[in-house]
C-alpha positions in Angstrom: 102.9 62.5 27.5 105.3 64.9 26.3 107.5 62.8 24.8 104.8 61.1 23.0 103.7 64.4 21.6 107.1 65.1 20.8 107.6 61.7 19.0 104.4 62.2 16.9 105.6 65.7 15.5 108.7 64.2 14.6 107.2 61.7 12.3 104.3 64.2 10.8 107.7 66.0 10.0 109.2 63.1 8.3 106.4 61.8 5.9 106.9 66.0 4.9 110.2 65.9 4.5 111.5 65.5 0.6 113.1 62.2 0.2 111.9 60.2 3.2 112.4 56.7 3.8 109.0 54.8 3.6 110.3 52.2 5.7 111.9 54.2 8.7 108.8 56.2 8.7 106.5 52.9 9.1 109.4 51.7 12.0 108.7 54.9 13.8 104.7 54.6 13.5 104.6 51.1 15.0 107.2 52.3 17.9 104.6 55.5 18.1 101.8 52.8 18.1 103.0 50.6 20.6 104.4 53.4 23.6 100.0 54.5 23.3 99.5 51.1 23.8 101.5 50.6 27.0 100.3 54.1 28.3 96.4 53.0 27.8 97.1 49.8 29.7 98.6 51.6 32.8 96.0 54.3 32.6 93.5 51.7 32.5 95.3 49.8 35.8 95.3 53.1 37.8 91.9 53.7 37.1 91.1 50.5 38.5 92.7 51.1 41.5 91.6 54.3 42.2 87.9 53.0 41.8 88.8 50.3 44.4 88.9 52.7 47.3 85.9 55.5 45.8 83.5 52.4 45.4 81.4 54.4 48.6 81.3 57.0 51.1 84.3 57.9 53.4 85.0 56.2 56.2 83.6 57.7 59.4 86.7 60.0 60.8 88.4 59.0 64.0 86.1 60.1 67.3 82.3 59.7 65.2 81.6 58.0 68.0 80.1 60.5 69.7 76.6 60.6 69.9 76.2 64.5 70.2 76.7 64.9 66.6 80.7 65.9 67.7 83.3 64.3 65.3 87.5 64.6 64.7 89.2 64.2 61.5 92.1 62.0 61.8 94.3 63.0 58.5 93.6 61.6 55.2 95.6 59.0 54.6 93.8 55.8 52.8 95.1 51.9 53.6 94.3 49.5 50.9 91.7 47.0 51.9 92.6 43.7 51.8 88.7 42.7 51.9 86.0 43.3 50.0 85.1 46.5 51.5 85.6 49.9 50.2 87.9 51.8 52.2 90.0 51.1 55.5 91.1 53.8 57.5 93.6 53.8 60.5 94.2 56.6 63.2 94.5 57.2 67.2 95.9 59.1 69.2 98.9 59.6 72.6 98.3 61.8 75.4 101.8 61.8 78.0 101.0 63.1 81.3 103.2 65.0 83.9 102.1 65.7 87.6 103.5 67.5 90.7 102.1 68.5 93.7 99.5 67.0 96.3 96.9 64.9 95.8 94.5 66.9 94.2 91.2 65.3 94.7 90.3 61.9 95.0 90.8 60.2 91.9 95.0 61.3 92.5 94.7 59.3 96.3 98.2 57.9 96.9 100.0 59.4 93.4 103.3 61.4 94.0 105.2 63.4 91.4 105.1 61.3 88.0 105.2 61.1 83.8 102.9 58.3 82.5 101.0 57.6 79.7 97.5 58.7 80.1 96.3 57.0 76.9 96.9 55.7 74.0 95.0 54.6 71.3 95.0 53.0 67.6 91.8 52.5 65.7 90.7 50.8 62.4 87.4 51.3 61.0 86.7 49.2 57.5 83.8 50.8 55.5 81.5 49.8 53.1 79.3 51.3 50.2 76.1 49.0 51.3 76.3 51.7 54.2 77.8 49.3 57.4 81.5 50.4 59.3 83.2 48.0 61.6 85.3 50.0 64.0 88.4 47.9 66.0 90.2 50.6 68.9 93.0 49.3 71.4 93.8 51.5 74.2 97.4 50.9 75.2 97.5 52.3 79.4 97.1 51.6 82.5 93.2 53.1 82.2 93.1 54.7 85.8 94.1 58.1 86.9 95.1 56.3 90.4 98.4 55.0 90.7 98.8 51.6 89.3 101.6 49.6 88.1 102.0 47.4 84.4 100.2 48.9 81.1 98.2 46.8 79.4 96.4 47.0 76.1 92.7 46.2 75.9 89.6 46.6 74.0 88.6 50.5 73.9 85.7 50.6 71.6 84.5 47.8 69.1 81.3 48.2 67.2 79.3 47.1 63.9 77.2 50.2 62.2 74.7 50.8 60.3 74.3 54.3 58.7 71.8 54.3 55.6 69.9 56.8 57.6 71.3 59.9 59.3 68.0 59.6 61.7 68.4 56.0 63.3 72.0 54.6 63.2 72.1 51.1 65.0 74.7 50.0 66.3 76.1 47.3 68.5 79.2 46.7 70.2 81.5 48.5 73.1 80.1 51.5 73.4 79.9 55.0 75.3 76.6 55.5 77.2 74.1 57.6 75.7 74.3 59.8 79.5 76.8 62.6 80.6 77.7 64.8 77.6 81.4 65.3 79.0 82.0 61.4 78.8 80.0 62.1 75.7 82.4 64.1 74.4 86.0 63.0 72.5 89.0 62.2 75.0 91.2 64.4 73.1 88.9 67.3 73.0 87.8 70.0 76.0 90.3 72.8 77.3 90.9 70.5 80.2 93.2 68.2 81.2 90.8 66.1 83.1 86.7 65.7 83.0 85.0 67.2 86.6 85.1 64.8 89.3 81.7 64.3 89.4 81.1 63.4 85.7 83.5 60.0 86.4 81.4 59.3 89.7 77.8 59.7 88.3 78.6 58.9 85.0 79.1 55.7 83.3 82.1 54.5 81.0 82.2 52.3 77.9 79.5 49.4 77.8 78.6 46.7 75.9 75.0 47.1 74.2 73.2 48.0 70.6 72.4 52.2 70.8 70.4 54.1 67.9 71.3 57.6 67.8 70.9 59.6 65.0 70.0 63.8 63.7 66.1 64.3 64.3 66.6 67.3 62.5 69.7 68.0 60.6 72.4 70.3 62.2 69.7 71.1 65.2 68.2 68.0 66.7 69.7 64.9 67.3 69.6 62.2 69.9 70.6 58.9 71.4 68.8 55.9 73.4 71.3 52.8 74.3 70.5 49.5 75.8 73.4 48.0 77.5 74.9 45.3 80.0 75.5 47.9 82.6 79.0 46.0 83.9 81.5 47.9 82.1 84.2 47.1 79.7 85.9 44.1 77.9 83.5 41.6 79.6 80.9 39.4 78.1 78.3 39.0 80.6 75.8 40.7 82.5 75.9 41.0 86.1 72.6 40.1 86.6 68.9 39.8 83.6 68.5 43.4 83.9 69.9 46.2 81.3 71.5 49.8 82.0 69.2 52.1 79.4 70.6 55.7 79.0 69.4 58.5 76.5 70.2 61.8 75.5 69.2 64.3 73.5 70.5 68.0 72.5 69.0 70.7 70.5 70.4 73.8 68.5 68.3 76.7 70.6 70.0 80.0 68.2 72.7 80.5 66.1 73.1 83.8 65.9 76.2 86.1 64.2 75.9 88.7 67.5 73.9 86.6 70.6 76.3 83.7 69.4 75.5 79.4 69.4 74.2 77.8 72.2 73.0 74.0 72.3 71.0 72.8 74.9 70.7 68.7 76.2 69.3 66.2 78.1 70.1 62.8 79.2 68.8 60.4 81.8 69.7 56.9 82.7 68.1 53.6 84.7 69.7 50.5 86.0 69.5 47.8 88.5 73.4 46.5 89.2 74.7 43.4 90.7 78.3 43.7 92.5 79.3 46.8 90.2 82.2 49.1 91.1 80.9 52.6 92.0 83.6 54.3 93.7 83.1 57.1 96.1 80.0 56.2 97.6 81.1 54.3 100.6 79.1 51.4 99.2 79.4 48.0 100.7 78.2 44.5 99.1 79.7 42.3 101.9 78.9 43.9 105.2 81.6 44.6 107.4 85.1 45.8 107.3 86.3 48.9 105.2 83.6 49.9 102.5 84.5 47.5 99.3 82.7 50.2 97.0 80.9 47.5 94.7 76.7 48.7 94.6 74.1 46.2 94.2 70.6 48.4 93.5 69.0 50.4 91.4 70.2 53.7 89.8 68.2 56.5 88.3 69.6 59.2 86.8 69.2 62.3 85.1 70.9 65.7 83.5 70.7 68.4 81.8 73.7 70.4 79.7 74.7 73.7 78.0 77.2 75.3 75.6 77.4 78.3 74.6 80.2 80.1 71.7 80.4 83.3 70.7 83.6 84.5 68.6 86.6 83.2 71.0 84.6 82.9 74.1 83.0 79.2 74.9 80.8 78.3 78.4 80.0 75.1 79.1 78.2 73.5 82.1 76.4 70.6 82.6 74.6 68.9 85.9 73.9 65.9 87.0 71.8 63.9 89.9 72.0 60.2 90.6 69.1 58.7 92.8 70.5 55.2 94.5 68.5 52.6 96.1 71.2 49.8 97.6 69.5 46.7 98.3 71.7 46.3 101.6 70.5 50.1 102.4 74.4 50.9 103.1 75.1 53.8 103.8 71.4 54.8 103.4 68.3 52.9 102.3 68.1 55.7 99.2 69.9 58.8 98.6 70.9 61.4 96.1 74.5 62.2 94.8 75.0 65.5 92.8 77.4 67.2 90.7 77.8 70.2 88.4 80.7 72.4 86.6 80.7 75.3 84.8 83.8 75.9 82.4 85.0 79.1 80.5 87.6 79.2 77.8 89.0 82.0 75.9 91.5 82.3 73.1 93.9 84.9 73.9 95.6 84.4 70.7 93.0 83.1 68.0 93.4 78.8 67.5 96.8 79.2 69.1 96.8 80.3 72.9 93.5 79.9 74.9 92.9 79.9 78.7 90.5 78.2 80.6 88.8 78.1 84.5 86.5 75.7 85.5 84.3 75.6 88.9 83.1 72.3 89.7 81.5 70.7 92.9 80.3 67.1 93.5 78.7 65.8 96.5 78.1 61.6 96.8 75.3 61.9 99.7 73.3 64.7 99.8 71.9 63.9 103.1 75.1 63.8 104.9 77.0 66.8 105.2 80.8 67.6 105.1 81.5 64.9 102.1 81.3 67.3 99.1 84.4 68.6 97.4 84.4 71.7 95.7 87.1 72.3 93.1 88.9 74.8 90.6 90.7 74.6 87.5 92.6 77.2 85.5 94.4 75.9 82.1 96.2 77.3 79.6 96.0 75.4 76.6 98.8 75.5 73.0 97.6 74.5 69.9 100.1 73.6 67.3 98.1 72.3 64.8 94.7 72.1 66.3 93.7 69.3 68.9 95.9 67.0 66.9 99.3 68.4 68.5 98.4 70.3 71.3 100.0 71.4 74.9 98.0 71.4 78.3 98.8 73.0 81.4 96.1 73.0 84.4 96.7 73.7 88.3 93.4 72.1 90.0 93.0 73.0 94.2 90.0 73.3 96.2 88.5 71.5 98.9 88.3 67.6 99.2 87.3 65.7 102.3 89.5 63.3 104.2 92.3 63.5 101.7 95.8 63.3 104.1 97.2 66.1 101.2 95.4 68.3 100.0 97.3 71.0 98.4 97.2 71.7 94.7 98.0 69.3 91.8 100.0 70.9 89.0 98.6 68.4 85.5 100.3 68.6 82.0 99.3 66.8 78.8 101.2 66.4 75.4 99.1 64.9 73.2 99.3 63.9 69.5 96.1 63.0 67.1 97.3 61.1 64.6 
């Protein structure tokens, strides 16, 4: 643009100056004439493609999948669609894990001293302006904490939305339960290492279904009611013609510059299973022989949570009851299993250093005694650059029945949001 400023002062000098040649003058106009040209048609060609990508609303960020209202901003880079839709965006995350120690509790049964990868996951979502996201995410792992050998990569979370109304989004796919706000929450998020114990008993993981969730009341209400197969991940049927129906809702109760935030929720959940794996109950589907821990029956369940921040303290707690009915009545013809934790975290340094303790208990059969395990965590936690490059440290010990070692399990995560 400069030049072609310069270029045009050089000619309105010309035609001034005495004794000017007409016909270098009109050379130079026609040279002036044609560079505006070329700069109008490549102005015009980046314009174009600018609009291709602004046509509608931004993508929904990496993590929007959670149906507490919680989201994660994955960076802002922009991939040109190839489609017809108006912006593609591509993100994920690594988390490498390092253990030592015993066993922990049970989850760690039979791991030694080891580096794995915990997870690791790349996700596309494809947006478009008429207000409907397609969301593609690979999890590249092994997928247990138990010792296990090969990493695979499967489907993680696959889903069609539609958003035209903050108060009812539908949508359909592989999805997270609408029950449990820890499994609610984002993997890469929480001053832990780990979820409690009893969160991955009671709780349920990914399922395929169709869930409306949505804000009630913008910034202070918002809830979520899903209808799913109740079998679990990357399969496509249903393990018997009933549906697993979970729902949860959480409310602002004050936000407040001296008392602080606190958010209160609910969630509850129903289902009648076929041959489904629910570890740690003792649960048998063929009689005889060691427990096989598949449950055919009905669950009902139900929970209530709580989080409260004020400056750089944040308490969290949540608890949870599951009512099972066994159709074989092993072990019992009905019982109750229970957990709850309650979790502190501080930043000693603000955004940069923060440490953490969390209490948590679980107990499978409340009618038998002895079978509960009670543990604690404290965590320090290093932010570089948020929860996108961040270092964990926990030490987890406590009690847990019929474990052969039961000493303390040092866990360490490096993680990367990218």
């Amino acid at each position: 643009m400069k030049r072609l400023l310069l270029l045009a002062v050089l000619n309105c000098a010309a035609l001034r100056a005495p004794g000017a040649d007409a016909s270098s003058v009109e050379e130079r106009f026609r040279a002036l004439e044609a560079r505006l040209a070329t700069v109008e048609q490549e102005n015009a060609a980046l314009r174009a493609r600018l609009g291709a990508t602004a046509l509608g609303p931004a993508a929904p960020p990496y993590g929007i999948v959670s149906h507490n209202g919680g989201s994660a901003t994955v960076g802002d880079g922009v991939v040109l669609p190839a489609g017809r839709e108006s912006r593609v965006t591509i993100g994920g995350f690594t988390q490498m894990q390092a253990e030592f120690g015993g066993t922990g509790d049970s989850r760690f049964a039979g791991a030694t001293d080891r580096i794995y990868v915990r997870r690791s996951r790349l996700s596309m979502i494809a947006s478009f302006a008429e207000h409907f996201e397609a969301r593609v995410d690979a999890e590249y792992s092994s997928g247990t904490m138990a010792p296990a050998s090969g990493l695979r990569v499967q489907a993680n979370e696959i889903y069609l939305n539609w958003s035209r109304f903050p108060a009812a989004n539908i949508r359909a796919g592989q999805l997270k339960p609408a029950f449990c706000q820890e499994l609610l929450a984002i993997e890469y998020k929480g001053p832990m290492v780990e979820r409690s114990l009893g969160a991955d008993r009671l709780g349920d993981f990914r399922q395929t279904g169709v869930s409306v969730f949505g804000e009630l009341v913008p910034q202070r209400l918002n809830y979520a009611v899903m209808v799913a197969n109740g079998n679990g991940t990357n399969t496509t049927v249903n393990d018997n013609d009933a549906f697993h129906y979970t729902t949860h809702v959480a409310a602002l109760a004050f936000d407040d510059r001296t008392a602080g935030r606190l958010t209160l929720g609910a969630g509850a959940l129903r289902s009648r299973d076929t041959a489904v794996s629910r570890p740690g109950f003792d649960f048998d589907h063929t009689a005889g022989g060691a427990p096989d821990q598949l449950f055919t029956g009905t669950r009902t369940g139900w929970g209530v949570d709580a989080t409260w921040r004020r400056g750089l303290l944040e308490v969290a707690s949540e608890w949870l009851r599951m009512r099972f009915a066994p159709t074989n009545r092993v072990p019992d013809a009905h019982f109750d299993g229970e957990s709850w934790q309650l979790t502190a975290a501080y930043y000693l340094v603000p955004q940069k250093f923060q440490l953490a303790v969390r209490r948590e208990h679980f107990d499978p059969n409340l009618s038998r005694r002895g079978d509960s395990t009670e543990n604690w965590l404290v965590g320090l936690d290093y932010y570089f650059k948020g929860d996108d490059i961040r270092v964990i440290v926990d030490y987890l010990f406590g009690r847990a029945p019929g474990l052969p070692d039961n000493r303390g399990r040092l866990l360490t995560r490096f993680q990367i949001v990218y």
